[in-house]
N, CA and C atoms as a LAMMPS dump frame, in Angstrom:
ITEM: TIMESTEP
0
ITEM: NUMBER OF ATOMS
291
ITEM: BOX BOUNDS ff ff ff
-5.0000000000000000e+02 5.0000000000000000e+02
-5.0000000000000000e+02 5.0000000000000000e+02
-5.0000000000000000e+02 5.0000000000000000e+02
ITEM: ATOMS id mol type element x y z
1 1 1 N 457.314 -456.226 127.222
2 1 2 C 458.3 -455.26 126.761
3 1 3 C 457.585 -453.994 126.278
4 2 1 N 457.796 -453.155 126.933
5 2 2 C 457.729 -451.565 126.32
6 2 3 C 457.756 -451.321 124.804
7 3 1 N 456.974 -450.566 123.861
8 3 2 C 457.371 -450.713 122.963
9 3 3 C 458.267 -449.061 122.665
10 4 1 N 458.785 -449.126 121.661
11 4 2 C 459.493 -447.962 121.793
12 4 3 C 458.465 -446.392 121.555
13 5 1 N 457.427 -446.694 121.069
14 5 2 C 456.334 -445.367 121.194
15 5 3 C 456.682 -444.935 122.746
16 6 1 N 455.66 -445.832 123.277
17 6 2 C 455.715 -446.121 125.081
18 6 3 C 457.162 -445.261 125.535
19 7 1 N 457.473 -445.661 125.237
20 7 2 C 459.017 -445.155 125.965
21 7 3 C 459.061 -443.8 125.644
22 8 1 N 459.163 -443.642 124.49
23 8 2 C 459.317 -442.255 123.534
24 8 3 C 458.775 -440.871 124.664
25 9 1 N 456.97 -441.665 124.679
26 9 2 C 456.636 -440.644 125.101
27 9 3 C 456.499 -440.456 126.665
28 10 1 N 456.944 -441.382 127.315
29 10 2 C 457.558 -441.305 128.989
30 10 3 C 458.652 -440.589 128.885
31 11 1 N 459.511 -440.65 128.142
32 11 2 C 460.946 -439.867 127.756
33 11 3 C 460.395 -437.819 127.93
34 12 1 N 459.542 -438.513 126.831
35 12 2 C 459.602 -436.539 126.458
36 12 3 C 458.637 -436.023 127.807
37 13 1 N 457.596 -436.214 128.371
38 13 2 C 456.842 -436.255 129.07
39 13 3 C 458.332 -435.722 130.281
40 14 1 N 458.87 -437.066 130.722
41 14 2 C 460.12 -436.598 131.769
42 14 3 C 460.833 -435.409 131.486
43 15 1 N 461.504 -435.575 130.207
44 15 2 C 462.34 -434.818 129.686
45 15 3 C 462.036 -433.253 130.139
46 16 1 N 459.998 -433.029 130.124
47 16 2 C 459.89 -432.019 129.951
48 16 3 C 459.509 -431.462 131.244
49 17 1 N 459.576 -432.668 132.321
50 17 2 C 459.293 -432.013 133.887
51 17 3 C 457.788 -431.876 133.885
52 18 1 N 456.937 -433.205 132.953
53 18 2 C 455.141 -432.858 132.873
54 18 3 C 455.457 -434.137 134.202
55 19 1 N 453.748 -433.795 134.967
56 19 2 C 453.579 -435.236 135.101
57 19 3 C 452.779 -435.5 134.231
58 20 1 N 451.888 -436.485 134.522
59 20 2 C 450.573 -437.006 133.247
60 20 3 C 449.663 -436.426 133.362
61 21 1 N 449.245 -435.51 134.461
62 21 2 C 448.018 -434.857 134.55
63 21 3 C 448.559 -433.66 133.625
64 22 1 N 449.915 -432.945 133.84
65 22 2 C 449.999 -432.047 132.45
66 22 3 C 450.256 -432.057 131.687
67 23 1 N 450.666 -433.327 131.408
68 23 2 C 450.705 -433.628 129.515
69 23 3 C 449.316 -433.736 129.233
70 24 1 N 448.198 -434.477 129.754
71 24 2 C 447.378 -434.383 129.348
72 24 3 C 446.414 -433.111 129.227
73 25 1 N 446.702 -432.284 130.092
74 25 2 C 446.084 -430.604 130.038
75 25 3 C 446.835 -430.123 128.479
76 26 1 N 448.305 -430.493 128.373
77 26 2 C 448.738 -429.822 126.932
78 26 3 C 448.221 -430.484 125.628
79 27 1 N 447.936 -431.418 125.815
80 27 2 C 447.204 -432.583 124.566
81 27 3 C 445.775 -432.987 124.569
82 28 1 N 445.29 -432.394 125.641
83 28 2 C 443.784 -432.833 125.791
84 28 3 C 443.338 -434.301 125.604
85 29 1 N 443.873 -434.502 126.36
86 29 2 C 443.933 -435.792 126.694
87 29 3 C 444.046 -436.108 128.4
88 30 1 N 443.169 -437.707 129.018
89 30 2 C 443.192 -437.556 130.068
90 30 3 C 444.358 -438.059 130.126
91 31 1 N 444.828 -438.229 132.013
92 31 2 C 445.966 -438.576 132.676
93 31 3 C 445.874 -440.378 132.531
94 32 1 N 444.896 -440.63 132.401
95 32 2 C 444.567 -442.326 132.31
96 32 3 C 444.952 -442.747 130.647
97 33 1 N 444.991 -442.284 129.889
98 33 2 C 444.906 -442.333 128.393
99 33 3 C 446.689 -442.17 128.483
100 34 1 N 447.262 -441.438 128.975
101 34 2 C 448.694 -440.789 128.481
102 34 3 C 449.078 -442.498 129.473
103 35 1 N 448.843 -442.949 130.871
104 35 2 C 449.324 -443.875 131.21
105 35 3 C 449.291 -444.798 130.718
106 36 1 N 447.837 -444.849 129.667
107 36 2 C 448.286 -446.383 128.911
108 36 3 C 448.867 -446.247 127.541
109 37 1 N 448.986 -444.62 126.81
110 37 2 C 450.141 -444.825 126.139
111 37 3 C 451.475 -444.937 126.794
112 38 1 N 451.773 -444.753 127.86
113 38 2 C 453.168 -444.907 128.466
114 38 3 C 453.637 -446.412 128.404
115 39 1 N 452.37 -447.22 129.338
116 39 2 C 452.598 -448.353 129.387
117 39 3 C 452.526 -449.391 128.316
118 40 1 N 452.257 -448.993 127.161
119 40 2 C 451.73 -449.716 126.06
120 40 3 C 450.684 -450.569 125.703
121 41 1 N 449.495 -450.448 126.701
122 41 2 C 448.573 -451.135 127.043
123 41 3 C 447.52 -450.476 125.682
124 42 1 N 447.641 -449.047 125.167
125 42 2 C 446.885 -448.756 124.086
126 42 3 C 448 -447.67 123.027
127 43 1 N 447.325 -447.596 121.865
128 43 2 C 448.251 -447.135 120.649
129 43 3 C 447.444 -445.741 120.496
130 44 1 N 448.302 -444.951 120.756
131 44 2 C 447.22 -443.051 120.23
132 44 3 C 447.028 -443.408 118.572
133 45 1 N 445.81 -443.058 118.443
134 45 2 C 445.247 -442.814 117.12
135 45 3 C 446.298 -441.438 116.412
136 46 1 N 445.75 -441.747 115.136
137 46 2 C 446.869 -440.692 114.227
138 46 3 C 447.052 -439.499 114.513
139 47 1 N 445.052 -439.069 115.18
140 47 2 C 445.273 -437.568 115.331
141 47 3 C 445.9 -437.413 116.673
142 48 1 N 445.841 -438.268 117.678
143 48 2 C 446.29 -438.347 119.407
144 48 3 C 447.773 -437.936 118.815
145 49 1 N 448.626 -439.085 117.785
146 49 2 C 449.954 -439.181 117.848
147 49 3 C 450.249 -437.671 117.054
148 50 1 N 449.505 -437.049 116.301
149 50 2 C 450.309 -435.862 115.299
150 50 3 C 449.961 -434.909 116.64
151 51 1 N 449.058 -434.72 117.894
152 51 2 C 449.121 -433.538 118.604
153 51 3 C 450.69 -433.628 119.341
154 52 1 N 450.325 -434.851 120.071
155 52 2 C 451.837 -435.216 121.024
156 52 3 C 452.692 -434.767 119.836
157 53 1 N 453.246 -434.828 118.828
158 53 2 C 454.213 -434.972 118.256
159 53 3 C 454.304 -433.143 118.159
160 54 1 N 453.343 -432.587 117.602
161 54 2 C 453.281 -430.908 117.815
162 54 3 C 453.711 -430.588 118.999
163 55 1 N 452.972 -430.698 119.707
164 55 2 C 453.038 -430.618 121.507
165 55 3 C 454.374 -430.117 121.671
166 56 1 N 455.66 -430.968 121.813
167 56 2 C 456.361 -431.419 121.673
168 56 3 C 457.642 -431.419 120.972
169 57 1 N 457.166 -430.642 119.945
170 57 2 C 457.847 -430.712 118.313
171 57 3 C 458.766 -431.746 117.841
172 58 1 N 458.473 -432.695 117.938
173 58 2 C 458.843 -433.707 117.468
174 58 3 C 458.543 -434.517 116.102
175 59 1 N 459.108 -434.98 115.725
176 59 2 C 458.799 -435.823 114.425
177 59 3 C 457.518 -437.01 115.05
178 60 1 N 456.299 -437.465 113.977
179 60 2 C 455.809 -438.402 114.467
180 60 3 C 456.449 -439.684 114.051
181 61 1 N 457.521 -439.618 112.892
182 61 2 C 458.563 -440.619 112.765
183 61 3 C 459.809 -441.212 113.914
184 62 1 N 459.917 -439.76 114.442
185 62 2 C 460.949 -440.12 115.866
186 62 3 C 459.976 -440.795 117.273
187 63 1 N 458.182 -440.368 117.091
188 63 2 C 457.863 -440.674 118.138
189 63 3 C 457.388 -442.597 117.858
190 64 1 N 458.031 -442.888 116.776
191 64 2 C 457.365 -444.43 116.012
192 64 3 C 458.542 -444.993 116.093
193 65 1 N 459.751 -444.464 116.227
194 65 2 C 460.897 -445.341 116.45
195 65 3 C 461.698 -445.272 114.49
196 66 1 N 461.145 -444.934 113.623
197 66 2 C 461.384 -445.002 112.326
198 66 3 C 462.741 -444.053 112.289
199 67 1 N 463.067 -442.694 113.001
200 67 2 C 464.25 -442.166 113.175
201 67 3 C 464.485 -441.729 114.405
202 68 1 N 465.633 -441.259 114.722
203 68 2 C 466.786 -441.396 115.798
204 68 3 C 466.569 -440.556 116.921
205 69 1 N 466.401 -439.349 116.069
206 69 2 C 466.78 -437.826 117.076
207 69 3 C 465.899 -436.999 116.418
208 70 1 N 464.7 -436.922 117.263
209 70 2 C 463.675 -436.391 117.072
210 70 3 C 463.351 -434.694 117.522
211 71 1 N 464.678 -434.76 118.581
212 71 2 C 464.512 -433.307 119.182
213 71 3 C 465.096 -432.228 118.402
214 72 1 N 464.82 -431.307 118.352
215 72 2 C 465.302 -430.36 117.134
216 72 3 C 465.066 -428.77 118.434
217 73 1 N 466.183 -428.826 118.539
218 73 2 C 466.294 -427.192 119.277
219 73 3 C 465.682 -426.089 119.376
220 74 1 N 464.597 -425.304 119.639
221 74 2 C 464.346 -424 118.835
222 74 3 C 463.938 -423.133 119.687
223 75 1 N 464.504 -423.497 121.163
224 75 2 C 464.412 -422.4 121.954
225 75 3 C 464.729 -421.022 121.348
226 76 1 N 463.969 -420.15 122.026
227 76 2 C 464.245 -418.587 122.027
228 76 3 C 463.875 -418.481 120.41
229 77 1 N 463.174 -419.054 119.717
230 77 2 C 462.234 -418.392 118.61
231 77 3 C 460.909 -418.565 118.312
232 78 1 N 460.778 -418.156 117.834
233 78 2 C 459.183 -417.649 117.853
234 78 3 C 458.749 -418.821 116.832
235 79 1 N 457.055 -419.467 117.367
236 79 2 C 456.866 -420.463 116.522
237 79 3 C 456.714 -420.084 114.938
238 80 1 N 456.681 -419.03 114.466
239 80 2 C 456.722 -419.208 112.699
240 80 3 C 458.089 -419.521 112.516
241 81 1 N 459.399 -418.849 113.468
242 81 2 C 460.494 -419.501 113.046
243 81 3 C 460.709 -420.534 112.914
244 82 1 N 460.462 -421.453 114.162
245 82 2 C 460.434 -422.601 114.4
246 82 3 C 459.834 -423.441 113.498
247 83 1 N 458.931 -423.1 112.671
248 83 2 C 458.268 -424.194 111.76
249 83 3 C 458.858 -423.978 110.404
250 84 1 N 459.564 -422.779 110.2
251 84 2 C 459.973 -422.224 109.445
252 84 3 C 461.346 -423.673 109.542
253 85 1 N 462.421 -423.458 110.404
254 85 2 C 463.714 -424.257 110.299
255 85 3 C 462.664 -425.723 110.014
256 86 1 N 461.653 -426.319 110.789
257 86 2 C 461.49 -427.713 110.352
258 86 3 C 460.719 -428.126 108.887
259 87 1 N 460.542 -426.66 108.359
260 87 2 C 460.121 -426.948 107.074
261 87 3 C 461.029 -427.642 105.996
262 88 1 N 462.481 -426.183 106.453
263 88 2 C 463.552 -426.445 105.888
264 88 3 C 463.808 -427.58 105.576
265 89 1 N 463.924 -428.096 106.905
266 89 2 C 464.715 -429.309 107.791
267 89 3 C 464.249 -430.536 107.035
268 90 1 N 462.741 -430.505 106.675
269 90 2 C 462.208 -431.63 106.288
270 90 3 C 462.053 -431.348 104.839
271 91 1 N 462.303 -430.098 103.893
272 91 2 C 462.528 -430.078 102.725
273 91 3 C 464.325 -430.892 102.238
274 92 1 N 465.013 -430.252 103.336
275 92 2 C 466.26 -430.446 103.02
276 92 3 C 466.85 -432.089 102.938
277 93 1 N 465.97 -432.887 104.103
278 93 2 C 465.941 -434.696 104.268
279 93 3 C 464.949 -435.022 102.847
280 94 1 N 464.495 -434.701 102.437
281 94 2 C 463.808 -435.173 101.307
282 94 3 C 464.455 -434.908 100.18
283 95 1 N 465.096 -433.797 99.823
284 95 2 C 466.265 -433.855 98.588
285 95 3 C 467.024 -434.955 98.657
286 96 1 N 467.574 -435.34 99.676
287 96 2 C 468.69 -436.258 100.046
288 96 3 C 468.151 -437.504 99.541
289 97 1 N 467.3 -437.924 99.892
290 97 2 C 466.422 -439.38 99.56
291 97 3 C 466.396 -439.756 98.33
């Protein structure tokens, strides 16, 4: 069984129209490494999982299965905006808690 990392990142990888040779050009990482995180045959180390998760912009909590909906919109702004709303975003989930 797939674990849900595995999946996660076959998902976004598709999602984003890479094959594995260019996810791995965007993560520096080879095309053999991204297949056996796909397949679940190996686990990305913390720093492997926080690039993919940048890469990407994704939560490394959404890419662990810990929450839901990891994708967060931010076409058409510029990355200080963009980190700007997930600062928010992740100040604003932490009041709540």
């Amino acid at each position: 069984m797939i674990s849900i990392l595995a999946k996660r990142l076959q998902e976004l990888r598709l999602k984003n129209n890479l094959s594995q040779l260019q996810m791995g050009q965007r993560t520096n990482l080879s095309p053999s490494v991204i297949s056996s995180y796909e397949t679940g045959a190996r686990t990305p180390s913390l720093e492997n999982l926080i690039t993919i998760a940048t890469t990407f912009r994704v939560s490394t909590d959404y890419l662990l299965g810990l929450e839901h909906s990891g994708c967060l919109d931010t076409d058409g702004l510029s990355e200080e905006e963009a980190e700007a709303v997930r600062t928010l975003l992740f100040a604003l989930k932490k009041r709540t808690l």
